[in-house]
N, C-alpha and C positions, 0 to 999 in steps of 0.2 A: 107086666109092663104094657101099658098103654099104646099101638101104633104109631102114636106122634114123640115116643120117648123113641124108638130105636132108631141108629145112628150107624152110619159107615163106619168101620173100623178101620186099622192101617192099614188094611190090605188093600184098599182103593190108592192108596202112595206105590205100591208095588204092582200098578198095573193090570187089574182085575176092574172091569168094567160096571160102574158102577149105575143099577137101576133105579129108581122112583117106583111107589108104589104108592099111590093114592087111594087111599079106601078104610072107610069106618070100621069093618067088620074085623077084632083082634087075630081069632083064630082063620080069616080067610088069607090077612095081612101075611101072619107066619107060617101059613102053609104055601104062600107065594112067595116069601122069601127065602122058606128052604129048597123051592123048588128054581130059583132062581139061586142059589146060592150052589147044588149041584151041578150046577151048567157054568160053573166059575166066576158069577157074576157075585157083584158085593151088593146089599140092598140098604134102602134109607127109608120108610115107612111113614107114613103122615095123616091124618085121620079128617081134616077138613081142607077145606080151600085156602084158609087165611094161612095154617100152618104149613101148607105147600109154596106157597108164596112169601113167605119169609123162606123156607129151605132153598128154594132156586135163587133167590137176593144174591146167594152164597157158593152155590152148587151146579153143575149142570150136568147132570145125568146122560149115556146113549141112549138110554130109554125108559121110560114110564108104563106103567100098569095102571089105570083108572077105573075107580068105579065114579058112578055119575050123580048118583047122591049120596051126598057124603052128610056129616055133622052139622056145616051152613050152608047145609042147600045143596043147588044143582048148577049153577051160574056159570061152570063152564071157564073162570078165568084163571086156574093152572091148565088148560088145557088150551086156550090161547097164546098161553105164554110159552108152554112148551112147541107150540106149530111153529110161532116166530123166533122161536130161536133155534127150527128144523130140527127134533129131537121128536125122535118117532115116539108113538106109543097106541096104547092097545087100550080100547075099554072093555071091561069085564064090568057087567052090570046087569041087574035084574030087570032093566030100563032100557028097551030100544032106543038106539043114539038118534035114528032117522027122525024121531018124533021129542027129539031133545035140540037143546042150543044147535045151531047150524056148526057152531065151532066141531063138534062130535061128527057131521056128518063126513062121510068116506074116511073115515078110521075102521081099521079093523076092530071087528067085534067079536067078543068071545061071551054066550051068554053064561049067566049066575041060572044051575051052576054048570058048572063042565071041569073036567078031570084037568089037575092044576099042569100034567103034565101037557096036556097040548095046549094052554096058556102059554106054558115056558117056551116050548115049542114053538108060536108062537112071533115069540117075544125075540125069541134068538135069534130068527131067520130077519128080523127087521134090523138086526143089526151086523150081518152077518158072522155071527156069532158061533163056530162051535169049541166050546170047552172041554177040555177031558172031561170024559163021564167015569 
């Protein structure tokens, strides 16, 4: 399965916190989903810009995981659109955000790679988030 095919499931109806995860890479996608997924969060996965911004039309996540080049590019407009609508998020990227879109700067950064657990980590704290572990 492709990162732009996976989908919230009903557990998002039942109050599990639902994250974005922006990023081309399959296996980095799922290894940040299950690691977001053990911290009680529910995850939605997307693999370009265009395919984030049709998901958010719809959705609106506590928080996002980003990488910065994705499938169409680097352009930075799911990561606009998540600032304006105050929905914290994280870039994980192989890609200094300082020397990227200005939309990237002063976001926390977690560089590609680093141990998925202090992503989650994190990701958690931006949301005050702790879940049964």
């Amino acid at each position: 399965m492709r990162p732009q095919e996976m989908r919230p499931s009903e557990e998002v109806a039942m109050g599990a916190l639902l994250a974005l995860i922006i990023e081309d890479e399959y296996l980095i996608a799922s290894d940040v989903a299950n690691g977001l997924k053990e911290r009680g969060f529910e995850s939605a996965c997307v693999a370009s810009e265009r395919a984030a911004a049709a998901w958010l039309d719809d959705h609106r996540p506590a928080l996002a995981i980003i990488d910065i080049q994705l499938l169409d590019g680097q352009r930075g407009v799911a990561a606009a659109r998540l600032k304006e609508a105050g929905v914290p998020f994280v870039v994980h990227s192989g890609y200094d955000p300082e020397f990227q879109s200005p939309i990237f700067h002063g976001a926390p950064y977690v560089p590609k790679p680093a141990p998925i657990a202090d992503l989650v980590e994190l990701a958690s704290r931006l949301v005050g988030h702790r879940a049964e572990q």
